[in-house]
C-alpha positions in Angstrom: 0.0 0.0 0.0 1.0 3.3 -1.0 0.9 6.2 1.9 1.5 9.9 0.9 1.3 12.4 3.7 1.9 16.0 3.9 3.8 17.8 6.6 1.6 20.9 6.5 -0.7 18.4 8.1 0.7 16.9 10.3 -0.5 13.9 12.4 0.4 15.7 15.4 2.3 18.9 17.0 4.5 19.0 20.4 5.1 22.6 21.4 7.9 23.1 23.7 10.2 26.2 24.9 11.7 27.9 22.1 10.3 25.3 19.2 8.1 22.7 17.7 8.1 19.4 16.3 5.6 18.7 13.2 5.4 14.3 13.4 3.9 12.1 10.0 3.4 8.9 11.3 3.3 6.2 8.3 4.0 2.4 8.4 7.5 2.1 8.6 8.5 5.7 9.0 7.8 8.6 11.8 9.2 11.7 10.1 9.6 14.9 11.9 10.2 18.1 11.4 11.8 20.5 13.7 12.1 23.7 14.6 14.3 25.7 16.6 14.1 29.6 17.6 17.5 31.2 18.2 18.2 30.6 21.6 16.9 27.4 21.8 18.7 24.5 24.2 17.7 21.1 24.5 18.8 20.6 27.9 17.1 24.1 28.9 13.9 23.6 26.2 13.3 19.6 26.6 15.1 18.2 29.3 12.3 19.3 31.5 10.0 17.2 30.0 11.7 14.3 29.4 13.8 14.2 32.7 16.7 12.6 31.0 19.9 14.2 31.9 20.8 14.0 28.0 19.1 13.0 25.1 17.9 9.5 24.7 16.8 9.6 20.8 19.0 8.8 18.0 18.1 11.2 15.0 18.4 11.0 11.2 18.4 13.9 10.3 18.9 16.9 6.9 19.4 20.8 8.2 17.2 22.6 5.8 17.9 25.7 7.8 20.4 27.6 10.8 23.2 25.6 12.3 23.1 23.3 15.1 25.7 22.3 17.7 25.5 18.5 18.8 27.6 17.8 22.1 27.9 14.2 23.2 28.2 13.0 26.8 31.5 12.0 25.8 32.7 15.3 25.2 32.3 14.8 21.4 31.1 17.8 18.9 29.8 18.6 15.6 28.2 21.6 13.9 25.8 20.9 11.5 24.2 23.2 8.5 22.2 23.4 5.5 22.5 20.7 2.8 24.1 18.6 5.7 22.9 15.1 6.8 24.1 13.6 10.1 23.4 10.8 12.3 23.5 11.3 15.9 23.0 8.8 18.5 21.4 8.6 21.9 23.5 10.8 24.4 23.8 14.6 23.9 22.6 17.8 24.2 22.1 20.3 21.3 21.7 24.1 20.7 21.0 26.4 18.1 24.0 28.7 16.7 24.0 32.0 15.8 20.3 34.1 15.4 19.2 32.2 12.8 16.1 29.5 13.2 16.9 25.8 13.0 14.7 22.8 10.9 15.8 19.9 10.6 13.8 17.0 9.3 14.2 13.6 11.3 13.9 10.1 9.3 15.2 8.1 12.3 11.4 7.3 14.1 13.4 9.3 17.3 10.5 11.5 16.4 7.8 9.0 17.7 9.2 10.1 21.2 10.6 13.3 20.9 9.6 16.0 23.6 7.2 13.4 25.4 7.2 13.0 29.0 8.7 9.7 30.0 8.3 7.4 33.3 11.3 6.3 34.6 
């Protein structure tokens, strides 16, 4: 079966400080996109409401816009921009760099979870 969705309707929205993720939900694939205001953190903007003391989701993802800073818990960094794709895995914290806003579209599924409370 063939499954064509658009992300300007989304199957569902999760508003959180400083951003928004936009989730498509289709057999085999969660897609999200993501966007992050200048400013934005996500151990200031999501830690809160996952209570993780880093992030737990690995992402897929493509920068369509802004630059993003990935730290792991290791100490490890990367910047990523426009036009880049990057895999990052469960571990790390990441901010927006410079004033400009941030999408990046996620094909891991880590959007399934993304911004949800957890109970652990």
């Amino acid at each position: 079966m063939i499954e064509v969705k658009s992300i300007d309707k989304p199957d569902e929205r999760r508003d959180f400080m400083m951003g928004h993720l936009e989730v498509c939900h289709l057999t085999g694939l969660t897609f999200g996109v993501a966007t992050f205001e200048p400013g934005w953190r996500w151990s200031a903007s999501i830690k809160p409401i996952v209570g993780t003391e880093s992030c737990q989701v690995h992402h897929n993802g493509f920068v369509v816009k802004g630059r993003l800073r990935l730290r792991m818990n290791d100490g490890t960094e990367a910047e990523v921009g426009p036009g880049e794709v990057f895999v990052c895995p469960p571990g790390h914290d990441a901010w927006v760099v410079g004033n400009e806003q941030v999408i990046v579209y996620d094909f891991a599924g880590g959007a399934a979870e993304y911004g949800k409370a957890r109970d652990y």
